[in-house]
C-alpha positions in Angstrom: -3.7 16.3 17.6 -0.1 16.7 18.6 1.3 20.1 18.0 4.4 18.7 16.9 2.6 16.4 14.5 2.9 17.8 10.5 -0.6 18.8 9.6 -0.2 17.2 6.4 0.6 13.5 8.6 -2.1 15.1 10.9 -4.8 15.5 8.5 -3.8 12.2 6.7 -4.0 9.9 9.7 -7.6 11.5 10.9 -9.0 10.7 7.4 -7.9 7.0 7.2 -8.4 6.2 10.9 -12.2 7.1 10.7 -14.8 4.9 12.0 -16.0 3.5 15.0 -13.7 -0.2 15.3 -12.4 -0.5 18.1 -8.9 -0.4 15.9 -9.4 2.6 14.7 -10.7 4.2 18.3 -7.4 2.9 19.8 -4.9 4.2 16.6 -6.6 7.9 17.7 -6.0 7.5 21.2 -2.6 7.6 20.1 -2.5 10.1 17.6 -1.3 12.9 20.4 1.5 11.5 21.6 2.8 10.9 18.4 5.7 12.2 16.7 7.1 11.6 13.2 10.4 10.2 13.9 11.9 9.8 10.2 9.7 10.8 6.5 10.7 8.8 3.5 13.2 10.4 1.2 12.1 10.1 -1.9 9.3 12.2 -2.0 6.1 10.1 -1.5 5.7 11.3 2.1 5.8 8.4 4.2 6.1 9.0 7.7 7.7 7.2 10.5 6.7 7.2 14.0 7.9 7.5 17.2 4.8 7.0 20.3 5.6 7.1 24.1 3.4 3.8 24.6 3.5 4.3 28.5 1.1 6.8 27.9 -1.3 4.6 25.2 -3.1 1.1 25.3 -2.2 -0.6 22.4 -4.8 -1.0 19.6 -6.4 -5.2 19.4 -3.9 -5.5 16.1 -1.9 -8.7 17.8 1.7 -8.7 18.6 3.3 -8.3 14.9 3.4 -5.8 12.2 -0.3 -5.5 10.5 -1.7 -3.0 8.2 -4.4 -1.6 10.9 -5.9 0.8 8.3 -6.1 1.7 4.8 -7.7 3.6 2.2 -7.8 3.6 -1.6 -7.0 7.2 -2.9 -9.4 8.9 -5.7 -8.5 11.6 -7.8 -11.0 14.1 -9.1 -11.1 12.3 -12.2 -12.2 9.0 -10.8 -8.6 7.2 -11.5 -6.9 5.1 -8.7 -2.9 6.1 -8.5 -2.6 4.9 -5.3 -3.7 4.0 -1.4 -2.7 5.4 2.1 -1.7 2.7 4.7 -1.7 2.5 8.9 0.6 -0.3 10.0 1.7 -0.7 14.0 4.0 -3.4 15.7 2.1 -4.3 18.8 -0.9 -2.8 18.2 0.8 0.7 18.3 0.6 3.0 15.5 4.6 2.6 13.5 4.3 3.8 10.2 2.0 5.7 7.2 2.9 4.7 4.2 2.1 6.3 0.6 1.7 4.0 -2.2 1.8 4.3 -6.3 0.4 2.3 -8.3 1.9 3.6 -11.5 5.1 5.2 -12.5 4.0 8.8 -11.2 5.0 9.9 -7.5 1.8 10.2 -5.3 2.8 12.5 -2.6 1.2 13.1 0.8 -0.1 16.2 -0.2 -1.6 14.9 -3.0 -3.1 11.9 -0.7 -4.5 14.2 1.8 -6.4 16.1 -1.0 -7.7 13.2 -2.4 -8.7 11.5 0.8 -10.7 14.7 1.7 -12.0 14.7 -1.7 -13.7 11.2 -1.2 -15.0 12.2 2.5 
């Protein structure tokens, strides 16, 4: 991973881009020369990219905007408040987005904790 990458984006991204589809293979390949151009201001940690593509193939997503990965977070408890979602433009790795599905705030710390939870 890129040094310059925030471990909590880091960690994030490496939990919901596991697997062996040739989506997910790609999105890692560009994991190091990512860099987190912009976070969400409100709290919930969402992250916005910025990827020297001359360096990357693109991912087999199609030319627009997709959701190229996604997981459901699980608290200790067993509740849902939330999922984690991977989207690129052009098959190259754009945006992670964090998701509530209730009135409370999931944060990106909070995500990473439970995505390693359900690992």
């Amino acid at each position: 991973m890129d040094e310059s990458l925030p471990a909590d984006v880091a960690d994030v991204l490496a939990a919901v881009l596991e697997g062996d589809t040739p989506v997910h293979i790609a999105l890692r390949r560009q994991v190091p020369h990512l860099s987190v151009r912009a976070r969400c201001t409100c709290g919930c940690g969402s992250a916005y990219f910025e990827l020297d593509t001359s360096k990357v193939e693109p991912a087999p997503t199609g030319p627009s905007t997709v959701v190229a990965a996604e997981a459901q977070l699980v608290t200790e408890a067993g509740e849902c408040p939330g999922e984690v979602l991977v989207f690129t433009q052009g098959g190259y790795l754009s945006w992670l987005e964090v998701c509530s599905w209730s009135d409370d705030e999931v944060t990106l710390a909070a995500a990473r904790d439970w995505l390693q939870t359900c690992s």
